[in-house]
mmCIF file of the N, C-alpha and C atoms, coordinates in Angstrom:
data_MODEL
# 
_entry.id   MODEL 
# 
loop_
_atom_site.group_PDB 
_atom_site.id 
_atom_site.type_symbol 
_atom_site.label_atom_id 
_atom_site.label_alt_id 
_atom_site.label_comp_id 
_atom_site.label_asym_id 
_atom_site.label_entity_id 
_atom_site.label_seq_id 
_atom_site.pdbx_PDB_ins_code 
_atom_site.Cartn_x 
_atom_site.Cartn_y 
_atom_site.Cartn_z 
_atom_site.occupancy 
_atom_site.B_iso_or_equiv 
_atom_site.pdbx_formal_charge 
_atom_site.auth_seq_id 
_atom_site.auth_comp_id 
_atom_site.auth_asym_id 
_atom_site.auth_atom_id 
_atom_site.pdbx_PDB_model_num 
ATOM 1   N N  . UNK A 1 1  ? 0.852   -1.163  0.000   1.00 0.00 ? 1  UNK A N  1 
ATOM 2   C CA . UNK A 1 1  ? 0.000   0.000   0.000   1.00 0.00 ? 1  UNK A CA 1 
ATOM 3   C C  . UNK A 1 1  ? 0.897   1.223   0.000   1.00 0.00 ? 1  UNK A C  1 
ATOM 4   N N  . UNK A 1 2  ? 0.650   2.275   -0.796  1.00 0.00 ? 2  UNK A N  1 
ATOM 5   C CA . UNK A 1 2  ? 1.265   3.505   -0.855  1.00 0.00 ? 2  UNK A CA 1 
ATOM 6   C C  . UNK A 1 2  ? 0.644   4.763   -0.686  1.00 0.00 ? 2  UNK A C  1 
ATOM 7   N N  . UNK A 1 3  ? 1.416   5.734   -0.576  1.00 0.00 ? 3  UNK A N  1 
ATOM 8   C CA . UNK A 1 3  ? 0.561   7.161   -0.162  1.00 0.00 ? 3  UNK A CA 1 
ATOM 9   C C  . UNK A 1 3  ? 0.167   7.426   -1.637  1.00 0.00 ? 3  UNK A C  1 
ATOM 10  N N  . UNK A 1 4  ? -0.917  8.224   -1.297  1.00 0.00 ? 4  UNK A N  1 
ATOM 11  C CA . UNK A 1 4  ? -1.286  9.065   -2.315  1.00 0.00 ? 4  UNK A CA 1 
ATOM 12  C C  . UNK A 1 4  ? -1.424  10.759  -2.179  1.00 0.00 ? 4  UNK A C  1 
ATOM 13  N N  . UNK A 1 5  ? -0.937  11.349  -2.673  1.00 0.00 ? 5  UNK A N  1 
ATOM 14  C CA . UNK A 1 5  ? -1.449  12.572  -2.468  1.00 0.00 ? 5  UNK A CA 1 
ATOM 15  C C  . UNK A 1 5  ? -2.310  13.616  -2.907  1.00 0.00 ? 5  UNK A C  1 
ATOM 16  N N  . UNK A 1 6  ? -3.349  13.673  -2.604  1.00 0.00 ? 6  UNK A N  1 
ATOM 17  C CA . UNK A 1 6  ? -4.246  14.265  -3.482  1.00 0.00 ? 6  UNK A CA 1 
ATOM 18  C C  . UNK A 1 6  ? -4.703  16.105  -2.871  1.00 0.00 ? 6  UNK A C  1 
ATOM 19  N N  . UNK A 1 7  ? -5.213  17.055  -3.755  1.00 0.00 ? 7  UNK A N  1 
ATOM 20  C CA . UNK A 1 7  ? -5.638  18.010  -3.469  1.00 0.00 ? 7  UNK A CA 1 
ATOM 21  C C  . UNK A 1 7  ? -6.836  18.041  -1.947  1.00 0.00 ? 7  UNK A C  1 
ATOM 22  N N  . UNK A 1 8  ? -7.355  19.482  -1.415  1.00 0.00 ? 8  UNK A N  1 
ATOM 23  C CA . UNK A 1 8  ? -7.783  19.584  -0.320  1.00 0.00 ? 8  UNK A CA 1 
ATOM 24  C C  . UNK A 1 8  ? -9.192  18.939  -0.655  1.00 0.00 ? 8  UNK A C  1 
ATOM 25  N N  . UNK A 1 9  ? -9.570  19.832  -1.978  1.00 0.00 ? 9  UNK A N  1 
ATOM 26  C CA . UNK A 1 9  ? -10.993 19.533  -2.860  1.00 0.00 ? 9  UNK A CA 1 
ATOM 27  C C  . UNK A 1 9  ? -11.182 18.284  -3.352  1.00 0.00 ? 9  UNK A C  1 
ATOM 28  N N  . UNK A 1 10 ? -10.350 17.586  -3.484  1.00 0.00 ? 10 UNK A N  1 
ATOM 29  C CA . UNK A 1 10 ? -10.509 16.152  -3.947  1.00 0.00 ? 10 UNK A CA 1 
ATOM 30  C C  . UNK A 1 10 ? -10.910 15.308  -2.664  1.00 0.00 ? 10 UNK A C  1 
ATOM 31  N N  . UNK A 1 11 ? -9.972  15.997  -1.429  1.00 0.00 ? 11 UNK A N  1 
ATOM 32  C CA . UNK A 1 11 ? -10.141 14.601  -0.497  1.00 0.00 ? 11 UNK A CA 1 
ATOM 33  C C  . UNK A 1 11 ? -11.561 15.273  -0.108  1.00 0.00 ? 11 UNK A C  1 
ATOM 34  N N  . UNK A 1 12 ? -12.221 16.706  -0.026  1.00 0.00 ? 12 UNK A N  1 
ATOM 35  C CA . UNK A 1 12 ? -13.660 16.855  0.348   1.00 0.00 ? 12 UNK A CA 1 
ATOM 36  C C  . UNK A 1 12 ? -14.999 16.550  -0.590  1.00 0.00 ? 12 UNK A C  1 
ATOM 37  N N  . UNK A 1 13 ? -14.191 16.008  -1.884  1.00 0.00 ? 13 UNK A N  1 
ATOM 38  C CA . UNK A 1 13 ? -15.183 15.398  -2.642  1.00 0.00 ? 13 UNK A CA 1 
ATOM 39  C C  . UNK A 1 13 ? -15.398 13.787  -1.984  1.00 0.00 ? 13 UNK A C  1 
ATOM 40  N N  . UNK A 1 14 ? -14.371 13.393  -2.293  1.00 0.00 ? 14 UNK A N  1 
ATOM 41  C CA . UNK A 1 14 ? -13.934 12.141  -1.264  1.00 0.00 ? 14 UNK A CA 1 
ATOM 42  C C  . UNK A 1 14 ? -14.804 11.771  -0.195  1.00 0.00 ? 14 UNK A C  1 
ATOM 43  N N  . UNK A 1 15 ? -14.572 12.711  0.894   1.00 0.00 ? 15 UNK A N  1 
ATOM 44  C CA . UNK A 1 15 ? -15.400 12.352  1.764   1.00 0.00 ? 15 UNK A CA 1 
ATOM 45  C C  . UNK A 1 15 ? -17.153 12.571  1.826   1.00 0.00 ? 15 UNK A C  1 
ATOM 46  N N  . UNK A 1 16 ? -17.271 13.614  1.099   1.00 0.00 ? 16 UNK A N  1 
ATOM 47  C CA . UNK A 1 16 ? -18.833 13.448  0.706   1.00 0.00 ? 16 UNK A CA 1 
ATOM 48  C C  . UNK A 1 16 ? -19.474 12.184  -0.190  1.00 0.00 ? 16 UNK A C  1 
ATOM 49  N N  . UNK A 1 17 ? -18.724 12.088  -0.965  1.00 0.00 ? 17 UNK A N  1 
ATOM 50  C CA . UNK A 1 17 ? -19.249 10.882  -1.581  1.00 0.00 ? 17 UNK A CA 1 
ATOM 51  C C  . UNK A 1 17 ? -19.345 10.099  -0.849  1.00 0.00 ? 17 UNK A C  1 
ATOM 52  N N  . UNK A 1 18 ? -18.216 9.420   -0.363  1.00 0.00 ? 18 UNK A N  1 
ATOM 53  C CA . UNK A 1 18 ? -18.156 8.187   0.352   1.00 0.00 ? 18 UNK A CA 1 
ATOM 54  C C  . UNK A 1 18 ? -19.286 8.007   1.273   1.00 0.00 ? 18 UNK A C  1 
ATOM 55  N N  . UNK A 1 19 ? -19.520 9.006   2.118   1.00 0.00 ? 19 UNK A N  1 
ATOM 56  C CA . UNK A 1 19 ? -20.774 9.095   2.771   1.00 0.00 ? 19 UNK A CA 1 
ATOM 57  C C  . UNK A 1 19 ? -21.790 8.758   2.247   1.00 0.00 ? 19 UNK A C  1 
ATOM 58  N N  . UNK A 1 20 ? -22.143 9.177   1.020   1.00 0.00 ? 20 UNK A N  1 
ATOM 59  C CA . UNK A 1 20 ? -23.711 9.179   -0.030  1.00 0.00 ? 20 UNK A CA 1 
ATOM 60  C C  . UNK A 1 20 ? -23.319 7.352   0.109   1.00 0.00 ? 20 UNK A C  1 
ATOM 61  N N  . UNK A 1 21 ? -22.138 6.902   -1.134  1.00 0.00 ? 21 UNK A N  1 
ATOM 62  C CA . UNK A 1 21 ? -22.433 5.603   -1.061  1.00 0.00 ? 21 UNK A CA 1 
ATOM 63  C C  . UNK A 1 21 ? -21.988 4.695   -0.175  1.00 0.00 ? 21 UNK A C  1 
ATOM 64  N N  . UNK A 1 22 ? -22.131 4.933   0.902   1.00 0.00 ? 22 UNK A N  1 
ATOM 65  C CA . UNK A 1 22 ? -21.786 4.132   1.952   1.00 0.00 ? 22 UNK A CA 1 
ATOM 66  C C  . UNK A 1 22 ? -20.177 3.360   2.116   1.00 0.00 ? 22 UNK A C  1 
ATOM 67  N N  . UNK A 1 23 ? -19.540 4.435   1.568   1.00 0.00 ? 23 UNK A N  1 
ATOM 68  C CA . UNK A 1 23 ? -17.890 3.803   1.759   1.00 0.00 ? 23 UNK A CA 1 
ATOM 69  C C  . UNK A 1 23 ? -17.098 4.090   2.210   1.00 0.00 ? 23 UNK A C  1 
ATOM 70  N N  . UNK A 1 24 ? -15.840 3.907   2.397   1.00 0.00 ? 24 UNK A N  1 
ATOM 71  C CA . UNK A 1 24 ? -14.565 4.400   3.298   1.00 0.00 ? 24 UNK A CA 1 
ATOM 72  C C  . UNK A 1 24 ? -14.383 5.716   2.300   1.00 0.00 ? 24 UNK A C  1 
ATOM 73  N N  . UNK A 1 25 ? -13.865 6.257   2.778   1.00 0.00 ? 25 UNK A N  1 
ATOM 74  C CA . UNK A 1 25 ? -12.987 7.581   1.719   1.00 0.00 ? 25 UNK A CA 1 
ATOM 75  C C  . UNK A 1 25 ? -11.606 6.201   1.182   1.00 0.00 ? 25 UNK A C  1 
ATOM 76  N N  . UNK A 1 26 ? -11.046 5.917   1.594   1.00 0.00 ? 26 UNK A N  1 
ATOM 77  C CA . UNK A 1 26 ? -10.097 4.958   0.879   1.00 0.00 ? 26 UNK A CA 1 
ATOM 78  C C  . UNK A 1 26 ? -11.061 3.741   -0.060  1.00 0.00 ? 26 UNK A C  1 
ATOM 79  N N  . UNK A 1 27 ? -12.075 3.469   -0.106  1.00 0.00 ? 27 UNK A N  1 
ATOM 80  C CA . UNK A 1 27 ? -13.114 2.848   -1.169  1.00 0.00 ? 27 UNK A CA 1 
ATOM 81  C C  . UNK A 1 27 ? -13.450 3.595   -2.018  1.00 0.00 ? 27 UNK A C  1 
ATOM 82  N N  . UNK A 1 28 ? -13.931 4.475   -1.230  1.00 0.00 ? 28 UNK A N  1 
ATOM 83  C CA . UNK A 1 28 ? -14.271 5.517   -2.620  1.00 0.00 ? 28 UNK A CA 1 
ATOM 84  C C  . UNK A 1 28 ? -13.394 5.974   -3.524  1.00 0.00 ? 28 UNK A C  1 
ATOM 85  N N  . UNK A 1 29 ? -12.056 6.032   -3.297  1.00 0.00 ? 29 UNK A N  1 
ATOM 86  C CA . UNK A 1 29 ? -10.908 6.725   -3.694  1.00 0.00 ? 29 UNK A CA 1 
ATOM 87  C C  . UNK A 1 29 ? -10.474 5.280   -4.890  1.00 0.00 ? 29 UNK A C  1 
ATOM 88  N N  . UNK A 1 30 ? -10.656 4.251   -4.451  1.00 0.00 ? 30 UNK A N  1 
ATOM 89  C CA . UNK A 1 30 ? -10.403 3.044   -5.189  1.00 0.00 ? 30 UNK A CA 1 
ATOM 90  C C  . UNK A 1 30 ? -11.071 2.696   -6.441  1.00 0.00 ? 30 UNK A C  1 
ATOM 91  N N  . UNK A 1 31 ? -12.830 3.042   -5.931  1.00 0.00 ? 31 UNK A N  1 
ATOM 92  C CA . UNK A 1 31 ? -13.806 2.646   -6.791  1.00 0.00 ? 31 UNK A CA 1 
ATOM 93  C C  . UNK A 1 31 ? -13.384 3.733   -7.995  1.00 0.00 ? 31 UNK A C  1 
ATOM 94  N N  . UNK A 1 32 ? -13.103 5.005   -7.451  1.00 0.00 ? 32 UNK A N  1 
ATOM 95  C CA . UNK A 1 32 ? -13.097 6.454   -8.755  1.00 0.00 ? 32 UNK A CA 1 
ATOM 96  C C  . UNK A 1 32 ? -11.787 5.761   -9.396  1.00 0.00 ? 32 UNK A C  1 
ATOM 97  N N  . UNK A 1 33 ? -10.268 5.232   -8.817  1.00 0.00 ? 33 UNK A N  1 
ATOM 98  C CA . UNK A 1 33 ? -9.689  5.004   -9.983  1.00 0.00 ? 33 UNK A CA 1 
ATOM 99  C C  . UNK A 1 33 ? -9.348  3.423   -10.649 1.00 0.00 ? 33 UNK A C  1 
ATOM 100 N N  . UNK A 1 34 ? -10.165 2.759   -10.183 1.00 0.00 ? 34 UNK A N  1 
ATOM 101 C CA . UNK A 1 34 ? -10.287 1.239   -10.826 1.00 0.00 ? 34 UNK A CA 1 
ATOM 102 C C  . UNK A 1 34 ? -11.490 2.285   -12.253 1.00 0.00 ? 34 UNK A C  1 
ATOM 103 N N  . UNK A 1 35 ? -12.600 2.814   -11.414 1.00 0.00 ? 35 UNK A N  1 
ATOM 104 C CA . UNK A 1 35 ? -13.653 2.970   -13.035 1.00 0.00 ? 35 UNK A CA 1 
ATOM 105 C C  . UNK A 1 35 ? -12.675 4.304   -13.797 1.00 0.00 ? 35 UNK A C  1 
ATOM 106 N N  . UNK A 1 36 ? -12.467 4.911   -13.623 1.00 0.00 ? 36 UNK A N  1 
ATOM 107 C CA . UNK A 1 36 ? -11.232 6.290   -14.792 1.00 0.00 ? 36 UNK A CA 1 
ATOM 108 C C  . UNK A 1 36 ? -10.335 5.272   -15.474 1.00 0.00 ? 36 UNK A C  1 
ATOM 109 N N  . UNK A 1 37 ? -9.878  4.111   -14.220 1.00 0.00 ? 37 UNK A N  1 
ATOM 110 C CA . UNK A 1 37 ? -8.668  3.099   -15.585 1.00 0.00 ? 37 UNK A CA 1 
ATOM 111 C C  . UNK A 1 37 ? -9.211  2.466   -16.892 1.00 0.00 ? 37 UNK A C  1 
ATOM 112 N N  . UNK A 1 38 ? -10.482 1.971   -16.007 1.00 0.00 ? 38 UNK A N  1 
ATOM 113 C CA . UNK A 1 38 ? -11.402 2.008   -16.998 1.00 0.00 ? 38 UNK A CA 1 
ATOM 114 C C  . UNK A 1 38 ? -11.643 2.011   -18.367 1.00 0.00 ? 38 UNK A C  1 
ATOM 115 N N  . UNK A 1 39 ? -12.242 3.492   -17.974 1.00 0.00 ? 39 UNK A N  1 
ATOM 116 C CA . UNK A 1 39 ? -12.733 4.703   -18.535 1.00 0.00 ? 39 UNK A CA 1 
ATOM 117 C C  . UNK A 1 39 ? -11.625 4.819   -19.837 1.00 0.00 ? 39 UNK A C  1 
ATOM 118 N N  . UNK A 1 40 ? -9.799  4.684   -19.197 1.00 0.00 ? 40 UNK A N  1 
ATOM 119 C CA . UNK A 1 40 ? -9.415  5.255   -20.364 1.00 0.00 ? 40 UNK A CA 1 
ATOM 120 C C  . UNK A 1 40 ? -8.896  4.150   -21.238 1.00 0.00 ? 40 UNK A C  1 
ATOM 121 N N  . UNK A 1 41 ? -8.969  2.921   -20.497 1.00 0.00 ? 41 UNK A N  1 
ATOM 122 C CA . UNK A 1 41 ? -8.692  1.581   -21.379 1.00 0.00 ? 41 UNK A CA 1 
ATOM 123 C C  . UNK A 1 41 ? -9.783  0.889   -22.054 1.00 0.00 ? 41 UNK A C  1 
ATOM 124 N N  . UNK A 1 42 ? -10.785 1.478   -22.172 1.00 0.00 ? 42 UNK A N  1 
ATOM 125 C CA . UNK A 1 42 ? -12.044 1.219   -23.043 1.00 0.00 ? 42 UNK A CA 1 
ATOM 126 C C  . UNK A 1 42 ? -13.066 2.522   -23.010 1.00 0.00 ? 42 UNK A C  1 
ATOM 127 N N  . UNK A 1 43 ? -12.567 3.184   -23.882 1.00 0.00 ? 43 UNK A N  1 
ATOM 128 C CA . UNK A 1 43 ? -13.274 4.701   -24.084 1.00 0.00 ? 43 UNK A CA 1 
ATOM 129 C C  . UNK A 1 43 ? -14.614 4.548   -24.619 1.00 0.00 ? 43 UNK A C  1 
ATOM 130 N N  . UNK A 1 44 ? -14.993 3.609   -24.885 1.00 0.00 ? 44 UNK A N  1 
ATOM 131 C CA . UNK A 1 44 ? -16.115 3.307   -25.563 1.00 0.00 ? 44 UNK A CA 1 
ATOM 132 C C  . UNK A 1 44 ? -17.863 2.950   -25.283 1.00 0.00 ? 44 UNK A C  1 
ATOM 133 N N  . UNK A 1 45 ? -16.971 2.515   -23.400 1.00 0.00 ? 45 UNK A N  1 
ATOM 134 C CA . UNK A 1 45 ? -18.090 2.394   -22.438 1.00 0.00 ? 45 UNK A CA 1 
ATOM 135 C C  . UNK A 1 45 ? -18.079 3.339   -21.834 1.00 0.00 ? 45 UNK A C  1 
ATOM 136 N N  . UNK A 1 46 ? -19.994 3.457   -21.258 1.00 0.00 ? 46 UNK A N  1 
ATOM 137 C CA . UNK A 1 46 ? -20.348 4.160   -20.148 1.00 0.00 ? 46 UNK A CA 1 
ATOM 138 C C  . UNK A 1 46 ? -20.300 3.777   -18.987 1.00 0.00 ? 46 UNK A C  1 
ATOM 139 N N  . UNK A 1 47 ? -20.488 4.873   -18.103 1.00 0.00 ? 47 UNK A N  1 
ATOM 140 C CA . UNK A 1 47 ? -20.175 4.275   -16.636 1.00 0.00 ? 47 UNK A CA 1 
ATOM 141 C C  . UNK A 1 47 ? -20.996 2.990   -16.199 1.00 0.00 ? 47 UNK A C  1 
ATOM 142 N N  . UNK A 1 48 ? -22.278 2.728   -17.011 1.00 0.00 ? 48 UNK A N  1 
ATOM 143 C CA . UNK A 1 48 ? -23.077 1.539   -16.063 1.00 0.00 ? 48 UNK A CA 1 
ATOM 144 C C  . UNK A 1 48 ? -22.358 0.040   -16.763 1.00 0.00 ? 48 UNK A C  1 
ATOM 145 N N  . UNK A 1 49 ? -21.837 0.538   -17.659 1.00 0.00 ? 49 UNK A N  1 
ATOM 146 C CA . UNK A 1 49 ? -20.891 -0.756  -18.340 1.00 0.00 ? 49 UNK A CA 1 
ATOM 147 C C  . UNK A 1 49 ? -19.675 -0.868  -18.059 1.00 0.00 ? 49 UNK A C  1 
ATOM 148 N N  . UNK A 1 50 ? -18.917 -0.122  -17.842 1.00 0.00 ? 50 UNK A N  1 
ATOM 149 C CA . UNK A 1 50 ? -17.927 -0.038  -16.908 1.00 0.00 ? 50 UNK A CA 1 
ATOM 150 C C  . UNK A 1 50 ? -18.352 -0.838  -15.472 1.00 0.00 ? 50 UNK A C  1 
ATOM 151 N N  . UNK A 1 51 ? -19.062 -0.530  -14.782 1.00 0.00 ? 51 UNK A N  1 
ATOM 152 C CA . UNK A 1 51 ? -19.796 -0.883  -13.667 1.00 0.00 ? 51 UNK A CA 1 
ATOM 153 C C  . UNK A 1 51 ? -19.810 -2.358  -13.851 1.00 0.00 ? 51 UNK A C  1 
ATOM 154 N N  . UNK A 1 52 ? -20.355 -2.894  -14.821 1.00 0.00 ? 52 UNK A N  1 
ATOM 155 C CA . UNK A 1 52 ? -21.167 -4.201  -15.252 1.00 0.00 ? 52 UNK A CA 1 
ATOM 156 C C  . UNK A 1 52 ? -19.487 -5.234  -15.654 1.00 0.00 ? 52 UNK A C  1 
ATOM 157 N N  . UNK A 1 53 ? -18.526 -4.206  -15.998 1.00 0.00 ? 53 UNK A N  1 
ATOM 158 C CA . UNK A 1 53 ? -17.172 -5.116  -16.365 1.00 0.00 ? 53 UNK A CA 1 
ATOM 159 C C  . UNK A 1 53 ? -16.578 -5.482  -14.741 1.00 0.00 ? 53 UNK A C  1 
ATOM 160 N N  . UNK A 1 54 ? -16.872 -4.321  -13.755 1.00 0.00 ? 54 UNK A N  1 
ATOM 161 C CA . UNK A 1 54 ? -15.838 -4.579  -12.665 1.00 0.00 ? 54 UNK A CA 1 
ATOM 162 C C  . UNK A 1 54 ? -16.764 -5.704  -11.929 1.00 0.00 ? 54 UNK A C  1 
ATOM 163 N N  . UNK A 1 55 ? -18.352 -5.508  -12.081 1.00 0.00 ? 55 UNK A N  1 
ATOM 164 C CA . UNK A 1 55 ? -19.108 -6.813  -11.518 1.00 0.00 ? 55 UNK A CA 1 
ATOM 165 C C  . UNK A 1 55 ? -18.688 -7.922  -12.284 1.00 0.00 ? 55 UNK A C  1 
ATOM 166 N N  . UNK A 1 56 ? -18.527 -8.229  -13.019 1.00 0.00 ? 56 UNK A N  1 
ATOM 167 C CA . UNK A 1 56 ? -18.118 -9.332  -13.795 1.00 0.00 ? 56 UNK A CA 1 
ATOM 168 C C  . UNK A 1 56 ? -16.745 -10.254 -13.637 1.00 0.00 ? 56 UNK A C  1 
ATOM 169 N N  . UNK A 1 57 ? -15.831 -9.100  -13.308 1.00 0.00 ? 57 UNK A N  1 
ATOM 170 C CA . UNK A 1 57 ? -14.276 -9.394  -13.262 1.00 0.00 ? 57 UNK A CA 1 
ATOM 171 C C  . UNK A 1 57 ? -13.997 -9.927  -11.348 1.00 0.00 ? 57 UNK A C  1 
ATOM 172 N N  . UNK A 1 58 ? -14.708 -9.216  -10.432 1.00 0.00 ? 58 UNK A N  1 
ATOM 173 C CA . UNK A 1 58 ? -14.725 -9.511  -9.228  1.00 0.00 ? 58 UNK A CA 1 
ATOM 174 C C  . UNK A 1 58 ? -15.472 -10.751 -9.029  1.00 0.00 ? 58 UNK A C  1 
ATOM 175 N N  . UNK A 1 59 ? -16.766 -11.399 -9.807  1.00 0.00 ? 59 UNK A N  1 
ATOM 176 C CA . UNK A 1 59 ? -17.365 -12.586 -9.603  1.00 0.00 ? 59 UNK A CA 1 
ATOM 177 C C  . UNK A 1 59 ? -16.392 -13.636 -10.117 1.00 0.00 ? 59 UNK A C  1 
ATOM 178 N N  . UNK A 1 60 ? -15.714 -13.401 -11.336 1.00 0.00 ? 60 UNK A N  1 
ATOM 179 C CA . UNK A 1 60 ? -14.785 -14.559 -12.113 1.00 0.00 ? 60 UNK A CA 1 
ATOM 180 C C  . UNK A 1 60 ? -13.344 -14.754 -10.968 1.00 0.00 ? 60 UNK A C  1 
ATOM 181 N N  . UNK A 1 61 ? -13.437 -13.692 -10.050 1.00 0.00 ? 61 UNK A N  1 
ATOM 182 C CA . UNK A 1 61 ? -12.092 -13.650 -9.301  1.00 0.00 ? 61 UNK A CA 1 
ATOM 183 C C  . UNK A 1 61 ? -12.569 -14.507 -8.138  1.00 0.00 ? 61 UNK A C  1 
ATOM 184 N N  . UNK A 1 62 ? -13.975 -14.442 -7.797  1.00 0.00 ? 62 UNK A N  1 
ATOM 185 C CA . UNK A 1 62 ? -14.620 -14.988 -6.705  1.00 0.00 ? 62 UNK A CA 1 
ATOM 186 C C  . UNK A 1 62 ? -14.538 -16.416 -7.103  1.00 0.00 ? 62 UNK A C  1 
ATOM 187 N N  . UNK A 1 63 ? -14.683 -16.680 -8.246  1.00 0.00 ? 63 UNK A N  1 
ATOM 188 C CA . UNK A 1 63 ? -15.351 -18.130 -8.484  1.00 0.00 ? 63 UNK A CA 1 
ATOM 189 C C  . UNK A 1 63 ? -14.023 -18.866 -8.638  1.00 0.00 ? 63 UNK A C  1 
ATOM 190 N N  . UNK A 1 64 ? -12.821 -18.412 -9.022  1.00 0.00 ? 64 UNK A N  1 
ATOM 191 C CA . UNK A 1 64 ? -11.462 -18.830 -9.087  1.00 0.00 ? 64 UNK A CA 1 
ATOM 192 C C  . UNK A 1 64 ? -10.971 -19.358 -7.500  1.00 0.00 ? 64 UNK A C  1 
ATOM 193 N N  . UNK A 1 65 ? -10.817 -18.012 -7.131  1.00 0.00 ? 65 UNK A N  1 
ATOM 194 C CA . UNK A 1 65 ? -10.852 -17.991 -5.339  1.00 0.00 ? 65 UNK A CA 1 
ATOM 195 C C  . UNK A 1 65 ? -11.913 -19.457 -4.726  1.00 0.00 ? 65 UNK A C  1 
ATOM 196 N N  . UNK A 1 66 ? -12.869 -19.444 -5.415  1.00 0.00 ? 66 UNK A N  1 
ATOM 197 C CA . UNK A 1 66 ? -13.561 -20.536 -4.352  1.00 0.00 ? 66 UNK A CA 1 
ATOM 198 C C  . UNK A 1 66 ? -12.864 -21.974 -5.293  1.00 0.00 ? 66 UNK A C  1 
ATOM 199 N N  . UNK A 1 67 ? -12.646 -22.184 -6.167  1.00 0.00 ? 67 UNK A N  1 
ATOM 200 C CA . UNK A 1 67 ? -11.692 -23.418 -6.554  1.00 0.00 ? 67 UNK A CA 1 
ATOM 201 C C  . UNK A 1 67 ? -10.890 -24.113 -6.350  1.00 0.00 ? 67 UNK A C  1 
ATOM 202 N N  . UNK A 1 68 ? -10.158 -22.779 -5.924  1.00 0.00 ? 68 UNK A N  1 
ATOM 203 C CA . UNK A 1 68 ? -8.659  -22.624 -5.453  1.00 0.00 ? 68 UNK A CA 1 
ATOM 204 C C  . UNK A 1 68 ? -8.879  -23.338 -3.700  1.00 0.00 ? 68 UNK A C  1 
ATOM 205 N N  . UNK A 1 69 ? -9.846  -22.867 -3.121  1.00 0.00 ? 69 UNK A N  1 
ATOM 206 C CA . UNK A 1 69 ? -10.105 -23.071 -1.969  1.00 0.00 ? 69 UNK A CA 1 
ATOM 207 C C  . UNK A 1 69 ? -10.240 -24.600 -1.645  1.00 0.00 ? 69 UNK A C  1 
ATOM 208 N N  . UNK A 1 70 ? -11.529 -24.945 -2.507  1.00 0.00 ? 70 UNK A N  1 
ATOM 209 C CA . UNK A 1 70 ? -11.967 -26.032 -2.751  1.00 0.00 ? 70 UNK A CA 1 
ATOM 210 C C  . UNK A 1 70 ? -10.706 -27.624 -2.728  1.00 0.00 ? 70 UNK A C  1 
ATOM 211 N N  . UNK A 1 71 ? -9.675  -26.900 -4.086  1.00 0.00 ? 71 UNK A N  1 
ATOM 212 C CA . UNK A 1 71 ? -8.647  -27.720 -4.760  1.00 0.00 ? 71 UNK A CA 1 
ATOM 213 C C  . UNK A 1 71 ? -7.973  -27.893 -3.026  1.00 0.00 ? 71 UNK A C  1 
ATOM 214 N N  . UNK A 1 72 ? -7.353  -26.978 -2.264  1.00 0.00 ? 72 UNK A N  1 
ATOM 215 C CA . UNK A 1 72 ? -6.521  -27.159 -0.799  1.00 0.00 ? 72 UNK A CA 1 
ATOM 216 C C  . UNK A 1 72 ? -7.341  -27.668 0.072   1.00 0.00 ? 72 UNK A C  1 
ATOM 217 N N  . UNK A 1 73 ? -8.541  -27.864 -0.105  1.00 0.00 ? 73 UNK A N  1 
ATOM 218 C CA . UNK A 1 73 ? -8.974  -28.020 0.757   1.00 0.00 ? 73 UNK A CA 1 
ATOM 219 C C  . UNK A 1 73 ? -8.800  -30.065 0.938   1.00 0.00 ? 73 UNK A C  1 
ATOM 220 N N  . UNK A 1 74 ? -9.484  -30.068 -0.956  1.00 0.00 ? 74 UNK A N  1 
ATOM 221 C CA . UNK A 1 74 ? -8.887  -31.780 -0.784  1.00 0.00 ? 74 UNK A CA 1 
ATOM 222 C C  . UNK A 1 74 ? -7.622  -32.555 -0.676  1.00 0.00 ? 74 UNK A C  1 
ATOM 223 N N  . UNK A 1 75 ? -6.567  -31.115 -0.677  1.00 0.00 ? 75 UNK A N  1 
ATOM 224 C CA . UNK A 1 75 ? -5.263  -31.953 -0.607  1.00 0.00 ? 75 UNK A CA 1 
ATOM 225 C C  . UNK A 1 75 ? -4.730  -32.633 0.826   1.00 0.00 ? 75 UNK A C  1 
# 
C-alpha cells in the first residue's frame, strides 16, 4: 500500500461521496480510480458498463478464489 497525495478539494469530494455511497474515503478513492482506468482503457463504455465489467471481473475472481479453496482443501 502507498501514499497518495491528493488536493484539499478532492479529499472533500472524497469524503462526501463516500458518505452518499456508503464507503470508506479509501473505497471511494479506489472505486473512482479502478472505473477512470477504466474509462481510459475502453473509451467506448459508459459508466453503467464499466460498472457491469468490474461486476463481472470480481465474480470470475470470486469463483477462481472458491476453486482454489476447494482444490486445498482436498489436498
Amino acid at each position: 500500500m502507498g501514499i497518495v497525495k491528493i488536493t484539499e478539494q478532492m479529499h472533500a469530494n472524497l469524503r462526501l461521496t463516500s458518505g452518499a455511497m456508503s464507503r470508506s474515503i479509501n473505497s471511494q478513492a479506489e472505486h473512482w480510480l479502478r472505473v477512470g482506468m477504466m474509462a481510459e482503457l475502453n473509451p467506448g463504455l459508459c459508466y453503467s458498463e464499466i460498472c457491469q465489467k468490474l461486476i463481472e471481473a470480481e465474480q470470475q475472481a470470486g469463483s477462481v478464489n472458491q476453486e482454489l479453496t476447494l482444490s486445498l482443501e482436498k489436498a
